[in-house]
PyMOL Python script that loads the backbone (N, CA, C, O; Angstrom):
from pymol import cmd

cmd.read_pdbstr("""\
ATOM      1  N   UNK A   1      -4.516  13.489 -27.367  1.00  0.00           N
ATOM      2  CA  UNK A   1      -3.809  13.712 -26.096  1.00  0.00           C
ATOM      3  C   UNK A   1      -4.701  13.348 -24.913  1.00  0.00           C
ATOM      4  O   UNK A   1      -4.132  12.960 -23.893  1.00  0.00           O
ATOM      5  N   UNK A   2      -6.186  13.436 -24.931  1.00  0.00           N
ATOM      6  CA  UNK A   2      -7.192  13.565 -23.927  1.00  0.00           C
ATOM      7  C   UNK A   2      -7.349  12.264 -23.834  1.00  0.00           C
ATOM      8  O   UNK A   2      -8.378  11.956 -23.233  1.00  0.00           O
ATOM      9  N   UNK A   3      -6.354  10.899 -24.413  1.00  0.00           N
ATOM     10  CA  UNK A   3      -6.947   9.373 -24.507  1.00  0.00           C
ATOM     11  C   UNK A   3      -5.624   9.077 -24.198  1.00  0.00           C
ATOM     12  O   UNK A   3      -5.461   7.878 -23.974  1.00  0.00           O
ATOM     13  N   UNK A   4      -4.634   9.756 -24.111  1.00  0.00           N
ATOM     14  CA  UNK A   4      -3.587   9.088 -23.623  1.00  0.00           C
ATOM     15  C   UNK A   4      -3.706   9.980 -21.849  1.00  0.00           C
ATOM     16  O   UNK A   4      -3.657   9.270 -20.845  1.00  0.00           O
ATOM     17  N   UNK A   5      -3.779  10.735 -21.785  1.00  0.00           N
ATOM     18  CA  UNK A   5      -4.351  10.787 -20.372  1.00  0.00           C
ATOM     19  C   UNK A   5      -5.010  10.316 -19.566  1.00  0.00           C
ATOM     20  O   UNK A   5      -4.687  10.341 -18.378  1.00  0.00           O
ATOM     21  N   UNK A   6      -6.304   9.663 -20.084  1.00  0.00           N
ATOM     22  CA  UNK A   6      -7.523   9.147 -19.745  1.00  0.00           C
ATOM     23  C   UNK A   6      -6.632   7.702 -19.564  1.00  0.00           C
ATOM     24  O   UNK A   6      -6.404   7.061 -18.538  1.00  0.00           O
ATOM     25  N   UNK A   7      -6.346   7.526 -20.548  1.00  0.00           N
ATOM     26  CA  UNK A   7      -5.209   5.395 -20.306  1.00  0.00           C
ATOM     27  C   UNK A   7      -4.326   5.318 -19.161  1.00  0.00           C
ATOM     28  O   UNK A   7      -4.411   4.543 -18.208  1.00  0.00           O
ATOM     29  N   UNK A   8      -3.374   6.321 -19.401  1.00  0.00           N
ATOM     30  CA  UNK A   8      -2.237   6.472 -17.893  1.00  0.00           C
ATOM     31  C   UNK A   8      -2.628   7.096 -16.763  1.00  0.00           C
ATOM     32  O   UNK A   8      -1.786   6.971 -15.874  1.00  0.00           O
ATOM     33  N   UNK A   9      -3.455   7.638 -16.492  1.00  0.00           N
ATOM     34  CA  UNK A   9      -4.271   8.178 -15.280  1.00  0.00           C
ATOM     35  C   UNK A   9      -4.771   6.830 -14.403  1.00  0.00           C
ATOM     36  O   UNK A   9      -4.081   6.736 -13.388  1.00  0.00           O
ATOM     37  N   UNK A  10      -5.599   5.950 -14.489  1.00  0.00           N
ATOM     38  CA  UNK A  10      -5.727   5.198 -13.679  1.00  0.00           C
ATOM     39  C   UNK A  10      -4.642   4.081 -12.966  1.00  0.00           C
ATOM     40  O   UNK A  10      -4.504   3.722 -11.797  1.00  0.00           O
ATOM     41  N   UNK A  11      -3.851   3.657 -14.387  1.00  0.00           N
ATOM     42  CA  UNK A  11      -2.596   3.154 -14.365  1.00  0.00           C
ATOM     43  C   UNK A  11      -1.536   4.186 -13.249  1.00  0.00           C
ATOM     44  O   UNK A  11      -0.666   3.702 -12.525  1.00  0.00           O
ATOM     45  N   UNK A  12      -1.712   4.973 -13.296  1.00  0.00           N
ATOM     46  CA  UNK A  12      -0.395   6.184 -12.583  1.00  0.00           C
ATOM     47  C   UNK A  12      -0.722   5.876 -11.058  1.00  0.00           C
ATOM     48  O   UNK A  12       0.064   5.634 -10.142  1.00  0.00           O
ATOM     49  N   UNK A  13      -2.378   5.970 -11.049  1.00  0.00           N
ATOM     50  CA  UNK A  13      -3.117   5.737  -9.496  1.00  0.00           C
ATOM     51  C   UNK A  13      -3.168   4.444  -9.119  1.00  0.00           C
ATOM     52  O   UNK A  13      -3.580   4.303  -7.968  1.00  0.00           O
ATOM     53  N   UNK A  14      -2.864   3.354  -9.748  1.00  0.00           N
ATOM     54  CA  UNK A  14      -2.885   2.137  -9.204  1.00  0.00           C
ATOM     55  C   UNK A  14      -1.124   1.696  -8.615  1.00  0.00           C
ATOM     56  O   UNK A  14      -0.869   0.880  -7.729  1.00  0.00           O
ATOM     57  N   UNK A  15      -0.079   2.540  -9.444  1.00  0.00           N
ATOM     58  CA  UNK A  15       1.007   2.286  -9.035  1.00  0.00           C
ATOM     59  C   UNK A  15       1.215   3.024  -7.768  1.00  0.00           C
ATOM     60  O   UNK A  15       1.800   2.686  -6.739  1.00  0.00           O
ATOM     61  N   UNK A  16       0.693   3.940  -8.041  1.00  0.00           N
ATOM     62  CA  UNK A  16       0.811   5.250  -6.658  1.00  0.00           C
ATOM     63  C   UNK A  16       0.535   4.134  -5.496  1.00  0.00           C
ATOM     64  O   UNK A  16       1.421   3.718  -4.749  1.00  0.00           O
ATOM     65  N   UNK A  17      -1.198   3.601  -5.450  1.00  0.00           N
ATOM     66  CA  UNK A  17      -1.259   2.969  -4.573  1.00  0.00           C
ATOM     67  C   UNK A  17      -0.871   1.476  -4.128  1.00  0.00           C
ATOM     68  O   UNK A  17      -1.111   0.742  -3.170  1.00  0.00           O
ATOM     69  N   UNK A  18      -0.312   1.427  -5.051  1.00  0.00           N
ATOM     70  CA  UNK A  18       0.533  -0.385  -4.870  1.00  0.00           C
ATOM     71  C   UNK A  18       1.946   0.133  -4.030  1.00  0.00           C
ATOM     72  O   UNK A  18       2.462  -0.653  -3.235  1.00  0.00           O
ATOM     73  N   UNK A  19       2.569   1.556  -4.257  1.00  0.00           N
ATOM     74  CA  UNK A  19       3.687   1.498  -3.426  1.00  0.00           C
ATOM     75  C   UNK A  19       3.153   2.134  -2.304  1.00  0.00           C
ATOM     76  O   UNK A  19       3.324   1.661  -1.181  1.00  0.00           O
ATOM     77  N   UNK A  20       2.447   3.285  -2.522  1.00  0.00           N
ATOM     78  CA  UNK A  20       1.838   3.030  -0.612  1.00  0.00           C
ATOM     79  C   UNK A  20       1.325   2.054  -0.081  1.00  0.00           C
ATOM     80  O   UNK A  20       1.945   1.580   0.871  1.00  0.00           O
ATOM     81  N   UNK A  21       0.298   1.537  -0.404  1.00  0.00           N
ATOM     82  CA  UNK A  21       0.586   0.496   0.188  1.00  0.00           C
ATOM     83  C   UNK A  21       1.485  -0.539   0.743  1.00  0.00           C
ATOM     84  O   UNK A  21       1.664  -0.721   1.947  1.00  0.00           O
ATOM     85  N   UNK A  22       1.992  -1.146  -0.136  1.00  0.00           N
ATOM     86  CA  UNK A  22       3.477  -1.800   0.267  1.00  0.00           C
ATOM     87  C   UNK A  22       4.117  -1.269   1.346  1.00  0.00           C
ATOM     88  O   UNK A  22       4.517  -1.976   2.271  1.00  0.00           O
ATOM     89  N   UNK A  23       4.297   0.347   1.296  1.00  0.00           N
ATOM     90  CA  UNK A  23       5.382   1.178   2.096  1.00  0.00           C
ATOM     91  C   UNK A  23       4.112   1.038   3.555  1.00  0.00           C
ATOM     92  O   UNK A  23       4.778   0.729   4.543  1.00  0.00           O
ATOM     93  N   UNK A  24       2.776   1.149   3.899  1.00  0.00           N
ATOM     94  CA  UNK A  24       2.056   0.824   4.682  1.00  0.00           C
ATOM     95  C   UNK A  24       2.268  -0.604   5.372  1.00  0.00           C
ATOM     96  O   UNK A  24       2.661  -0.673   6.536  1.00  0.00           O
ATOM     97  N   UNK A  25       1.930  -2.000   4.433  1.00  0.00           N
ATOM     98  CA  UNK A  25       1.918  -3.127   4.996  1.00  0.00           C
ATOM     99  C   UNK A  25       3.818  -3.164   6.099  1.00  0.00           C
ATOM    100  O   UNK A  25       4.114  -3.473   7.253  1.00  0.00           O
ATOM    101  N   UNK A  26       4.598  -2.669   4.898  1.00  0.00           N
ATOM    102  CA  UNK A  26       5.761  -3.356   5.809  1.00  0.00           C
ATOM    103  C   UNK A  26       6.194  -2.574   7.055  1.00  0.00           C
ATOM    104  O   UNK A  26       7.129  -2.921   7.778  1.00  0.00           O
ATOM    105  N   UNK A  27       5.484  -1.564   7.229  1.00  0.00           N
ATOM    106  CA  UNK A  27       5.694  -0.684   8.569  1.00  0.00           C
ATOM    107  C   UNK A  27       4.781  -1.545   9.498  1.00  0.00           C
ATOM    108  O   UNK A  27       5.228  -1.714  10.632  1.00  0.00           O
ATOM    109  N   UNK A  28       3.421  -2.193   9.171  1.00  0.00           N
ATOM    110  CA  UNK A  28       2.497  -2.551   9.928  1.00  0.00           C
ATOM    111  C   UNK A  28       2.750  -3.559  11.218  1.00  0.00           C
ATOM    112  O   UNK A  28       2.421  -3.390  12.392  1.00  0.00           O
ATOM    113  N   UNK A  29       3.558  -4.840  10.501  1.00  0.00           N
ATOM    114  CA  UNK A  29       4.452  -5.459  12.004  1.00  0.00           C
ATOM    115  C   UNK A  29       5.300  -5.198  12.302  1.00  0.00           C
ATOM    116  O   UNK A  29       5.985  -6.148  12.680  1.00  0.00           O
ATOM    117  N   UNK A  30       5.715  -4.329  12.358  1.00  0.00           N
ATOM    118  CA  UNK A  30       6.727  -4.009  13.052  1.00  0.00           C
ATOM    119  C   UNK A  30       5.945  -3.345  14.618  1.00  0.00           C
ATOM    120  O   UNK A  30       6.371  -3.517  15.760  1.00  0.00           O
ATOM    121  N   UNK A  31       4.743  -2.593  14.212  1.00  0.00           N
ATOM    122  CA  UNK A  31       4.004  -1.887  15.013  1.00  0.00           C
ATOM    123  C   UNK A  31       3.058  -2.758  16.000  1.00  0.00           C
ATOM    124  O   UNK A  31       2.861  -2.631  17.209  1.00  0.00           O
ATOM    125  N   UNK A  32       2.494  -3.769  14.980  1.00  0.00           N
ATOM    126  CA  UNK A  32       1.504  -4.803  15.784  1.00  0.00           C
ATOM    127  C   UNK A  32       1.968  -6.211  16.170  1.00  0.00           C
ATOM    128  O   UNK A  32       1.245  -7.081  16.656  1.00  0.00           O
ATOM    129  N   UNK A  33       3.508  -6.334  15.837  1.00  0.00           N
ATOM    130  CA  UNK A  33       4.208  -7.744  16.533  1.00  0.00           C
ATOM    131  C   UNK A  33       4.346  -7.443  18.076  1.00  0.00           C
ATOM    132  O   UNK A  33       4.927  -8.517  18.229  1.00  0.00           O
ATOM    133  N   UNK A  34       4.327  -7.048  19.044  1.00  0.00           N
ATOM    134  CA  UNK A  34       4.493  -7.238  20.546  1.00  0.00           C
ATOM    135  C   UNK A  34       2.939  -7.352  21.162  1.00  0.00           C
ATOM    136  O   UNK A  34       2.644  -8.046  22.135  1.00  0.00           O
ATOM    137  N   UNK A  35       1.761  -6.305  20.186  1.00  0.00           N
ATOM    138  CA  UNK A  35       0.740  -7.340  20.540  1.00  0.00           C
ATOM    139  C   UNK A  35       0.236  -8.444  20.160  1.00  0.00           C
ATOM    140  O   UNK A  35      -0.037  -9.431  20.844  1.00  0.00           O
ATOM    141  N   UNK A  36       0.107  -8.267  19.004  1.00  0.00           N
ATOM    142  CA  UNK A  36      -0.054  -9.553  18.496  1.00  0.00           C
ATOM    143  C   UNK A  36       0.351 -10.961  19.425  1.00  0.00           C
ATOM    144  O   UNK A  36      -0.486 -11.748  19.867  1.00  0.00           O
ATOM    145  N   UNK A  37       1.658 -11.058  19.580  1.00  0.00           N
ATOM    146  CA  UNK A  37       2.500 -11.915  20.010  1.00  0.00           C
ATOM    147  C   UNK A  37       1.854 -12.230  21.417  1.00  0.00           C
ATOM    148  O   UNK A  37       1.296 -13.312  21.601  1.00  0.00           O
ATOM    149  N   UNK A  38       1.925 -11.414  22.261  1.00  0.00           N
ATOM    150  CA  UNK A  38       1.160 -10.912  23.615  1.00  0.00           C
ATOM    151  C   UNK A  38      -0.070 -11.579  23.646  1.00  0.00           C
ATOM    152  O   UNK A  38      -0.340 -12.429  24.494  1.00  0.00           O
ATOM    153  N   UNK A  39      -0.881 -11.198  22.682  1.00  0.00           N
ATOM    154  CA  UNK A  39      -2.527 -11.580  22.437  1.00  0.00           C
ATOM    155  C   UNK A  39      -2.296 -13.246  22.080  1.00  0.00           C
ATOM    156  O   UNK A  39      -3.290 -13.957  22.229  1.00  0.00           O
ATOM    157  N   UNK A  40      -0.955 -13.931  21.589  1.00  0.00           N
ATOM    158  CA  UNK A  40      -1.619 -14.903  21.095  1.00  0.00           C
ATOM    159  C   UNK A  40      -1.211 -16.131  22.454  1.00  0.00           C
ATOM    160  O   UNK A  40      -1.894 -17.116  22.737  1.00  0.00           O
ATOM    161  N   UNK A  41      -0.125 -15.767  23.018  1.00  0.00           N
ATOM    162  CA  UNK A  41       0.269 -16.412  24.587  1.00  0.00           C
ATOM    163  C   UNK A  41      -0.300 -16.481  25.422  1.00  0.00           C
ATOM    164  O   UNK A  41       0.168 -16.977  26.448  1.00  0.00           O
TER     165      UNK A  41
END
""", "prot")
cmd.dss("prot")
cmd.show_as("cartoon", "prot")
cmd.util.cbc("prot")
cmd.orient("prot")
């Protein structure tokens, strides 16, 4: 049981952070497109 924990534990934390992330990046322009845009004119 202590090796099937040890296998899906890092796996569990890499999905965790592949959808926060994701759920991070696609909030991100929405937030930094008017400067961005601003900064590049």
């Amino acid at each position: 049981m202590e090796a099937v924990v040890s296998f899906f534990s890092p796996i569990y934390i890499l999905m965790l952070a592949a959808i926060l992330g994701y759920e991070i990046i696609g909030k991100v322009p929405v937030i930094l497109h008017t400067p961005l845009m601003s900064g590049t004119n």
